[in-house]
C-alpha positions, 0 to 999 in steps of 0.5 A: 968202060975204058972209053968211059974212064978216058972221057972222064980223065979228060973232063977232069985233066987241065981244069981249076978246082973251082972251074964248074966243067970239074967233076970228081967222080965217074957216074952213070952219064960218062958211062952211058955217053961212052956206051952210045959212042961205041955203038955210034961207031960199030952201027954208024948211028945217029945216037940222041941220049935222054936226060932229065938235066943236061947241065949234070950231063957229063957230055961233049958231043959228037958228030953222032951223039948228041944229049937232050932233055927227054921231054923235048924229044 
């Protein structure tokens, strides 16, 4: 959760309000993208999440993770 909270401080830190990247509330996909990040690092696995809209996906990449749509996996 502390992964969680930092990744979400950042998506949130140096944006305008009316900047679309703002997002006011912790949900479920930063909490999710954190989990796959500590399990990308502890298992050394590539990680792919699946999301019905990527564009609500709270989501900056990694070496190791990455977000698609579930129907294109």
């Amino acid at each position: 959760m502390l992964l969680a909270a930092r990744l979400w401080a950042e998506k949130r830190k140096g944006t305008t309000q009316g900047d679309p990247e703002r997002h006011p509330r912790l949900d479920a996909d930063i909490i999710i993208t954190a989990q796959a990040i500590e399990k990308s690092r502890t298992g050394g696995d590539d990680i792919v999440i699946a999301t019905m809209n990527l564009k609500d996906f709270l989501f900056s990449p990694t070496p190791t993770v990455t977000a698609e749509e579930w129907d294109k996996i």
